[in-house]
C-alpha positions as CSV (number, residue, x, y, z in Angstrom):
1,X,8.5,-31.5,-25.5
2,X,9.6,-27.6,-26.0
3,X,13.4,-26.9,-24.9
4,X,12.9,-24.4,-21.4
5,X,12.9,-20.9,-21.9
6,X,16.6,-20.4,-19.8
7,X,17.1,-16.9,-18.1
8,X,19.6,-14.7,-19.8
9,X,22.3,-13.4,-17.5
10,X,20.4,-9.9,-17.2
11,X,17.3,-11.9,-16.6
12,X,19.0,-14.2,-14.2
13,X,20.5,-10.5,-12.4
14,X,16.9,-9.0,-12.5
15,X,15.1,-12.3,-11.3
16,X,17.7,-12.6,-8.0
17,X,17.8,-8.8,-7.2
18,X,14.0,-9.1,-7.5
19,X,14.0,-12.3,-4.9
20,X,16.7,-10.4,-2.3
21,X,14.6,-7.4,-2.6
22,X,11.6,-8.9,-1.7
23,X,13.1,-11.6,1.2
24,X,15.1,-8.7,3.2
25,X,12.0,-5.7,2.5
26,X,9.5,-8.6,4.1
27,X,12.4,-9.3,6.8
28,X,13.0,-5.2,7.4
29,X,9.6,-4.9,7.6
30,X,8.4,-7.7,9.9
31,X,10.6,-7.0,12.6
32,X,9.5,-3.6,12.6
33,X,6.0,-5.4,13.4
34,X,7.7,-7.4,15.9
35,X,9.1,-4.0,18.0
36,X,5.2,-3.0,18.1
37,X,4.3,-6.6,19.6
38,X,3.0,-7.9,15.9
39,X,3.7,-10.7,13.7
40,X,3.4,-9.6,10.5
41,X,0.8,-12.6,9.9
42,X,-1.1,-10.8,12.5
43,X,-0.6,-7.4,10.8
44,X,-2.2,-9.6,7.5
45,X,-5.6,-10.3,9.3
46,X,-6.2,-7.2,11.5
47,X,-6.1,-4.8,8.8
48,X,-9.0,-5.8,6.2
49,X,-10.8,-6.9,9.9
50,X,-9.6,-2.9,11.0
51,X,-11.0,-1.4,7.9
52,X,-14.3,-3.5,7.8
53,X,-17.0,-1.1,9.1
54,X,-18.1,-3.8,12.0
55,X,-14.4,-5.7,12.2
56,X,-15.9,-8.2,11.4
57,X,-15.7,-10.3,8.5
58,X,-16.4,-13.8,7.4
59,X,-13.6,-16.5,7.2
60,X,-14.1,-17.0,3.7
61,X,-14.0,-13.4,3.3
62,X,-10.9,-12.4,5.0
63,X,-9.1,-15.7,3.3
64,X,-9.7,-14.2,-0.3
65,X,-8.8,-10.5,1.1
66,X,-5.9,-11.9,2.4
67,X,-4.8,-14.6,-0.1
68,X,-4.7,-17.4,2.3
69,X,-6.4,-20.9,2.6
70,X,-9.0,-21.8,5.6
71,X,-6.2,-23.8,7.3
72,X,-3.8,-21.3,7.2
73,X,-6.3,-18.5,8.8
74,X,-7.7,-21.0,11.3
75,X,-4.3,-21.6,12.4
76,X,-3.4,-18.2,12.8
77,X,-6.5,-17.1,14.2
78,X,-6.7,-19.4,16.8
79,X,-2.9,-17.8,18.0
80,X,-4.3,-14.1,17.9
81,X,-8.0,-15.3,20.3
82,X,-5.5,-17.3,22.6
83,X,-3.5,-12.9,22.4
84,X,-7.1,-11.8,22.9
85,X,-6.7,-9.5,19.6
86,X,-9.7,-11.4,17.4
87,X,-12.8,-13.8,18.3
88,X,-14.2,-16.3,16.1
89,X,-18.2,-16.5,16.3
90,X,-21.1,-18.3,13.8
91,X,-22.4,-16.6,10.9
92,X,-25.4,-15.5,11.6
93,X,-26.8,-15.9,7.6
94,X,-25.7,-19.6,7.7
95,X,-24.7,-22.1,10.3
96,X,-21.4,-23.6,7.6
97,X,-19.5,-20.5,8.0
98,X,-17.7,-18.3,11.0
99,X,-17.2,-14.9,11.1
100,X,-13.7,-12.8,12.8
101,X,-14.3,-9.8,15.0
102,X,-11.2,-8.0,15.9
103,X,-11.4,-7.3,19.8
104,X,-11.2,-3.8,21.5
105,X,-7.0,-5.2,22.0
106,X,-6.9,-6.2,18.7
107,X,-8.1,-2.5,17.6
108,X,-5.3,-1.4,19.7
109,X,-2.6,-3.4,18.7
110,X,-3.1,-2.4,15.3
111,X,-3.8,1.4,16.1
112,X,-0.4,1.2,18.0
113,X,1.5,-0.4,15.3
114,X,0.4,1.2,11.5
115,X,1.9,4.5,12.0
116,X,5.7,2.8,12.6
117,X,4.3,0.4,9.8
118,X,3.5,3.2,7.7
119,X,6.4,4.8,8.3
120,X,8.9,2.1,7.8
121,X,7.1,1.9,4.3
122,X,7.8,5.4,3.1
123,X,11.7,5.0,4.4
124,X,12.6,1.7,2.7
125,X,10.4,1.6,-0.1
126,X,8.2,4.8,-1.4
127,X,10.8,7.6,-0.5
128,X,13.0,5.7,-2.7
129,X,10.9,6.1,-5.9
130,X,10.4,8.9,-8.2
131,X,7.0,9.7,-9.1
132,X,7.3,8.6,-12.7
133,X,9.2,5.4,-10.9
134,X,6.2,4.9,-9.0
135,X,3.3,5.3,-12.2
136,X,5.8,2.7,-14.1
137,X,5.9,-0.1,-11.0
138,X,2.4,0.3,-10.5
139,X,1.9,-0.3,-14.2
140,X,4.4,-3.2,-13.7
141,X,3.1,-4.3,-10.9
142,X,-0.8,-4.7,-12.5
143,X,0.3,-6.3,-15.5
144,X,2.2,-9.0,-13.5
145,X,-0.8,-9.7,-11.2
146,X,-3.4,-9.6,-14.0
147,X,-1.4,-12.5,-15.8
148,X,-0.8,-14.6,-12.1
149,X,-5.0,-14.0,-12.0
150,X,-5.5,-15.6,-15.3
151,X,-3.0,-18.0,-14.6
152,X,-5.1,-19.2,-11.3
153,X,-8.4,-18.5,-13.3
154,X,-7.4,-21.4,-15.6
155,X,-4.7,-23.6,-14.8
156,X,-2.8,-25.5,-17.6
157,X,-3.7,-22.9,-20.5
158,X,-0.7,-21.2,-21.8
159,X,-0.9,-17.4,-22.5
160,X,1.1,-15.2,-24.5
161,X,0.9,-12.0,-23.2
162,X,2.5,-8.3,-24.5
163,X,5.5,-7.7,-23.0
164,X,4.8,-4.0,-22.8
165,X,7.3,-1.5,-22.8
């Protein structure tokens, strides 16, 4: 069996700023949400529904948009209909799956909410950044998630990757 790969201390310094960063910007951010009456798990599903032409989409649909699993948005859904902000109905094309409509409150609730949203963005996150900053995290930020997709495109394959630089 190969030794583990340890973090070196500026690793280890990188890795935990990275976690804190990440923990208080979600924290900052989702009581922001909270102040305009919206969990930021609500936030999650009303805007791909928002930007949908119809605001409607299917289950399986928003679940991929979103990153979640069918539990998790069934759950979740089922809090918002109780709120009156989405509705489940039947898929028209096939009787298996459901469909989410966001709700004439549910448009509201989010067309209250995004500007603050928005704005609390820019303050603690964009405003902060160069523009060359920005080009370089986006660049991070792609290469990281291209490797996480292969990684969840085949499972147990090991991948050496460029570092990049």
């Amino acid at each position: 069996m190969a030794q583990p790969r340890w973090l070196d201390d500026r690793q280890a310094e990188v890795w935990q700023d990275y976690l804190a960063l990440n923990r208080e910007l979600y924290a900052t951010l989702e009581a922001q949400l909270l102040e305009a009456g919206l969990s930021a798990a609500d936030y999650t599903v009303l805007v791909p529904l928002s930007a949908s032409p119809e605001g409607l989409l299917r289950a399986r649909e928003l679940c991929t948009e979103i990153g979640w699993d069918r539990s998790r948005l069934s759950h979740q859904v089922s809090r918002m209909e109780k709120r009156g902000l989405v509705a489940r109905q039947e898929c028209s094309e096939d009787g298996r799956g459901s469909m989410v409509r966001l709700t004439h409150a549910g448009r509201t609730a989010i067309a209250e909410a995004a500007p603050g949203h928005a704005e609390a963005t820019h303050r603690l996150f964009f405003d902060l950044l160069s523009d060359r900053e920005l080009v370089t995290l986006g660049a991070v930020f792609a290469r990281l998630l291209g490797c996480l997709r292969a990684e969840a495109a085949a499972p147990g394959e090991s991948r050496s990757l460029p570092s990049g630089g």
